[in-house]
C-alpha positions as CSV (number, residue, x, y, z in Angstrom):
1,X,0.0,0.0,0.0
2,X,1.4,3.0,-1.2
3,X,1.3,6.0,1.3
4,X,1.8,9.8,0.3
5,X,1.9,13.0,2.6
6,X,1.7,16.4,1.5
7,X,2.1,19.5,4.4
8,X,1.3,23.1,3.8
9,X,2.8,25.6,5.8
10,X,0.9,29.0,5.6
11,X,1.7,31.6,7.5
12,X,-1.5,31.8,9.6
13,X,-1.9,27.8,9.5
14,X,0.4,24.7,8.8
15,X,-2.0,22.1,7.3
16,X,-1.1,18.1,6.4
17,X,-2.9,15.2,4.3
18,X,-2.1,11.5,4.3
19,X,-3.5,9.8,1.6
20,X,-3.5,6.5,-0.2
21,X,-5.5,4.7,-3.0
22,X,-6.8,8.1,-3.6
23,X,-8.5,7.9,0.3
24,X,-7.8,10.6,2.7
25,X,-6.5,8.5,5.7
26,X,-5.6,11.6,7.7
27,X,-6.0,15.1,7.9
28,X,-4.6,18.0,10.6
29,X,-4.1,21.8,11.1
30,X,-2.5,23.5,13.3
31,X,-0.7,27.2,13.9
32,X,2.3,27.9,12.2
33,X,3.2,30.1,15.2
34,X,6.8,32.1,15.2
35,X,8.7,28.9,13.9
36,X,7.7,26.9,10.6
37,X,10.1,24.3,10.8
38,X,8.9,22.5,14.3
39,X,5.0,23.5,13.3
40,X,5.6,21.4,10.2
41,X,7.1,18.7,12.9
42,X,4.7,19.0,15.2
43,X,2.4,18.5,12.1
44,X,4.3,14.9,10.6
45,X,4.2,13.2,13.8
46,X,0.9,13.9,14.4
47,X,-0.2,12.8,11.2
48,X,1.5,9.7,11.7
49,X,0.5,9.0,15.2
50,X,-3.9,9.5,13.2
51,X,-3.2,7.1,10.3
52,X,-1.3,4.4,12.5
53,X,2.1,5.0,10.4
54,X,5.5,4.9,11.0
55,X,7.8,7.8,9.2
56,X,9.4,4.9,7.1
57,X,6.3,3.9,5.6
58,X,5.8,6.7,3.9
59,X,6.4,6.2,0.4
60,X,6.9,10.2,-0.3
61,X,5.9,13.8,1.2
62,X,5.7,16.8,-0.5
63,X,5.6,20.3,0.9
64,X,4.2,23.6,-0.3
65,X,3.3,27.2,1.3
66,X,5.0,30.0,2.3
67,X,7.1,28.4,4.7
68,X,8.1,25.1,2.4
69,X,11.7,26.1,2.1
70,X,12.4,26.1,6.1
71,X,11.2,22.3,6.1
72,X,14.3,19.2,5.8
73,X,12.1,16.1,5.7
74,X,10.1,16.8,2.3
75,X,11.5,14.6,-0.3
76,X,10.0,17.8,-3.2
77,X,8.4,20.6,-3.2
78,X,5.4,22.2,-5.2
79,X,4.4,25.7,-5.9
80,X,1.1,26.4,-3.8
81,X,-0.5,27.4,-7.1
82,X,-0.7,24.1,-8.7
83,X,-1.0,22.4,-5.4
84,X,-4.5,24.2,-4.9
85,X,-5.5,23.7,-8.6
86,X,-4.4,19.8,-8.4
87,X,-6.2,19.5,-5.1
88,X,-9.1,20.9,-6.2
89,X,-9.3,18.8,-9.3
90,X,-9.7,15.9,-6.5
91,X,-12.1,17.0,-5.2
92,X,-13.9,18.2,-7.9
93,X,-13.2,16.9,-11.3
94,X,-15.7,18.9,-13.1
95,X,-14.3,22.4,-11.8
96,X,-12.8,24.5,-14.0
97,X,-12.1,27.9,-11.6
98,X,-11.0,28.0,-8.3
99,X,-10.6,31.0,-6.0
100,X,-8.2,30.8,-3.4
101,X,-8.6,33.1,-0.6
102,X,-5.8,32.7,1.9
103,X,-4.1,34.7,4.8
104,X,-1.9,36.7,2.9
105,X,-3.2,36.4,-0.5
106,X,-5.9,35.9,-2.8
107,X,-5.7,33.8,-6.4
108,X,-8.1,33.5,-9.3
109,X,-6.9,30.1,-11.1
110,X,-8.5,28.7,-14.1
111,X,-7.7,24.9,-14.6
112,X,-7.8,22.1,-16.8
113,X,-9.7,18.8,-16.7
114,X,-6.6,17.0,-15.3
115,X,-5.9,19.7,-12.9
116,X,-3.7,21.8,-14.9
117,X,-3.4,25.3,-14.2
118,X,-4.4,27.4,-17.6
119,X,-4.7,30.8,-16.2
120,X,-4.4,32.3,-13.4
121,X,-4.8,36.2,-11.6
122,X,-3.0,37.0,-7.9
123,X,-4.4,39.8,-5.4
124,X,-2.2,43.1,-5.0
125,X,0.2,42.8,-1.9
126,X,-2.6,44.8,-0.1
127,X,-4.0,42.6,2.5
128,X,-7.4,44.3,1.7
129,X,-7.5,41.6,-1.3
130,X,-7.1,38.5,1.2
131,X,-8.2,37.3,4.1
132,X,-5.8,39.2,6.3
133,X,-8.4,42.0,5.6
134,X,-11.2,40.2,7.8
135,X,-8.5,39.2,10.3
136,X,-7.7,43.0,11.2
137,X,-11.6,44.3,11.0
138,X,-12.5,41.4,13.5
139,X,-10.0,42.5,15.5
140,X,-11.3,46.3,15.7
141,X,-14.8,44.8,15.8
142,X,-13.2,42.4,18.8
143,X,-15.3,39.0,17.2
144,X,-13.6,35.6,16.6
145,X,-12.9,35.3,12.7
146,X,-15.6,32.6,13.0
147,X,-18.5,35.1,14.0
148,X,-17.9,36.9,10.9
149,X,-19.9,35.2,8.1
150,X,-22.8,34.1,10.5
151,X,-22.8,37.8,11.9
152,X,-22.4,39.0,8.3
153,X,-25.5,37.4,7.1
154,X,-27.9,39.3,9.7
155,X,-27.0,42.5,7.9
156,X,-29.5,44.4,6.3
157,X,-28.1,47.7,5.6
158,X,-23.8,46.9,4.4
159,X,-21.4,50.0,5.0
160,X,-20.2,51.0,1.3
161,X,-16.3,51.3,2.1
162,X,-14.8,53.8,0.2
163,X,-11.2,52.6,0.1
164,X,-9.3,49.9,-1.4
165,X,-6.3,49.6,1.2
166,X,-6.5,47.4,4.3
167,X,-5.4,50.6,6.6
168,X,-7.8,52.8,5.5
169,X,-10.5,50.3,5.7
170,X,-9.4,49.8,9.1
171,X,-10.1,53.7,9.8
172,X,-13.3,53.5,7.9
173,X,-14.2,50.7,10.1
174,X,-13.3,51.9,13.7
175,X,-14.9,55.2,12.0
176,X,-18.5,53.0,11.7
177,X,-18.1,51.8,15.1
178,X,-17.6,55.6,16.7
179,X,-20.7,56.3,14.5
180,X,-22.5,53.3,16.8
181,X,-23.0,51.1,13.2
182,X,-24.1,47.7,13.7
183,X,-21.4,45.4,13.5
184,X,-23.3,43.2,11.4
185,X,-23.3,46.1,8.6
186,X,-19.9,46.4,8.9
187,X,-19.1,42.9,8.7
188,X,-21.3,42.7,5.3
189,X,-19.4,45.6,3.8
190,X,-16.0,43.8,4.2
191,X,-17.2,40.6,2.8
192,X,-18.6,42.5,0.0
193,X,-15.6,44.6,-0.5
194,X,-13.6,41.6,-0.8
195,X,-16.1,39.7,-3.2
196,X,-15.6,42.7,-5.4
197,X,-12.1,42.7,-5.3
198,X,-12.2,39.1,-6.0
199,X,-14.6,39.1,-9.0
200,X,-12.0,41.7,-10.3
201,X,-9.7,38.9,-10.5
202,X,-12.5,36.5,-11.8
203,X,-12.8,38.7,-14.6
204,X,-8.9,39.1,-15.8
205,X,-8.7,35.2,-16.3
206,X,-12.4,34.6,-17.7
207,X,-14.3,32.4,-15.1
208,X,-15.2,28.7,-16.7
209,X,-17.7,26.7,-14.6
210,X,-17.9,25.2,-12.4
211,X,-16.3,27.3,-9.8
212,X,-14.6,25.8,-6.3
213,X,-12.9,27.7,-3.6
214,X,-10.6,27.2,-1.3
215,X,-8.3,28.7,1.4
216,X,-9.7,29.7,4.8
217,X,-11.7,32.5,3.3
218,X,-14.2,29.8,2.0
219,X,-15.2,29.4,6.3
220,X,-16.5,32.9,6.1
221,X,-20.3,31.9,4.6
222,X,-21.0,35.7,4.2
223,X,-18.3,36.2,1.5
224,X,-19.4,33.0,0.0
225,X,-23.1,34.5,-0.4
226,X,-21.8,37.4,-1.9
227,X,-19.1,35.7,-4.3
228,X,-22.6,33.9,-5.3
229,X,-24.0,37.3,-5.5
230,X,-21.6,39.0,-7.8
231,X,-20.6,36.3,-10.2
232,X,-23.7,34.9,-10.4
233,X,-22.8,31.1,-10.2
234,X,-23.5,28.6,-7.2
235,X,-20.0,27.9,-5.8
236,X,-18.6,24.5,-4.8
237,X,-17.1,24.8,-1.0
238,X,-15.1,22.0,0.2
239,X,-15.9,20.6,3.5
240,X,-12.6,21.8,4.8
241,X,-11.1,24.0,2.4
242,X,-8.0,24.8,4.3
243,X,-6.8,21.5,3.3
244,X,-7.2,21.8,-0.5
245,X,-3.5,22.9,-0.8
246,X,-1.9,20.3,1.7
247,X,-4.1,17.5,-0.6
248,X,-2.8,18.8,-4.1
249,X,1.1,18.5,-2.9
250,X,0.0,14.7,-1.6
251,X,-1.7,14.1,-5.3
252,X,0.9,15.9,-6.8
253,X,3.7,13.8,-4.6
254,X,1.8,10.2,-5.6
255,X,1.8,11.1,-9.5
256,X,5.3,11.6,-9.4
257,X,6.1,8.5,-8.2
258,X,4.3,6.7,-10.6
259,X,5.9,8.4,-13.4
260,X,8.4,6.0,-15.1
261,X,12.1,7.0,-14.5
């Protein structure tokens, strides 16, 4: 029985997936905290210790993310780009967009029936594209990021935010609050914002259904509804999306072993 683990380390989250005869046999994530290396540690042996493995019954792992280049025990490494296309593809054979909404970034990627990426779009360095931007306006609103799409969804009037920069739309924000506006209407503005921002993207590589996404944006169900909203398409979520990426480097770690030498 062939056994293949791909690890993602982000730089909010460091997620892993074992797999083998195309089954997920485990799954984890965890914080990357200050130091990638002994998250993506912490991560292995974990991931060992759920699928009742030993480290040298692991056929291959492969390693993608932000922090992939601090980790010594992957045997290759992927560009998180193809990972989430190929992981996607899994998951989804018939989708032909995904959009990946992570900490740092955002990513618009149009791909091919066998998972190949054939276009693709990336958010401005400004975290107002990704979901960094929902991490700094649930801080100023003091909610977990969790409360945010539930909250979102009880909105009935959205603030209109006038800015496309993460700092202003901080100022905007704590500028709502001083004004005593719900925190529901604020929440719905953001998650529009971003929609918005992200259908910009959409719209540079030419979206194909159907349409998946991925990244731990997809948790927010507000920005899901509007995404829905703006492109006009029902979106496939994946029951943990935060794992697409860690799930494409496994795939992508089990093709290349059975490619002929």
């Amino acid at each position: 029985m062939a056994v293949y683990m791909g690890v993602d380390i982000g730089s909010v989250t460091t997620k892993g997936v074992v797999i083998s005869d195309g089954t997920i046999k485990a799954s984890l994530i965890i914080p990357s905290g200050s130091n990638y290396r002994t998250a993506a540690g912490t991560l292995r042996d974990e991931l060992l210790k759920q699928a009742g493995l030993k480290a040298e019954e692991i056929n291959s792992i492969a390693v993608t993310g932000r922090g992939a280049d601090k980790i010594t025990f992957g045997d290759m490494a992927f560009a998180d780009m193809r990972c989430c296309a190929r992981g996607i593809s899994r998951l989804y054979p018939e989708a032909r967009t995904v959009i990946d909404v992570q900490g740092q970034s955002s990513q618009v990627i149009r791909i091919g029936e066998r998972g190949q990426v054939i276009n693709f779009a990336v958010s401005e360095k400004c975290a107002s594209g990704s979901g960094r931007f929902l991490e700094i306006i649930a801080n100023v609103l003091q909610i977990k990021l969790e409360e945010i799409g539930p909250l979102s969804m009880q909105s009935d009037n959205p603030v209109v935010f006038t800015t496309g920069c993460a700092v202003f739309g901080e100022s905007e924000a704590i500028s709502r609050v001083a004004e005593g506006i719900p925190k529901e209407d604020i929440l719905a503005g953001v998650n529009r914002s971003l929609a918005g921002k992200i259908s910009g993207m959409v719209d540079r590589v030419k979206l194909e259904e159907r349409c998946a996404v991925s990244g731990g944006g997809a948790l927010n169900i507000g920005l899901i509804k509007k995404l829905e909203e703006v492109l006009g398409v029902k979106l496939l979520v994946p029951e943990q999306p935060q794992l697409v990426n860690a799930l494409g480097a496994a795939v992508m770690a089990e093709e290349k072993s059975k490619q002929p030498l």
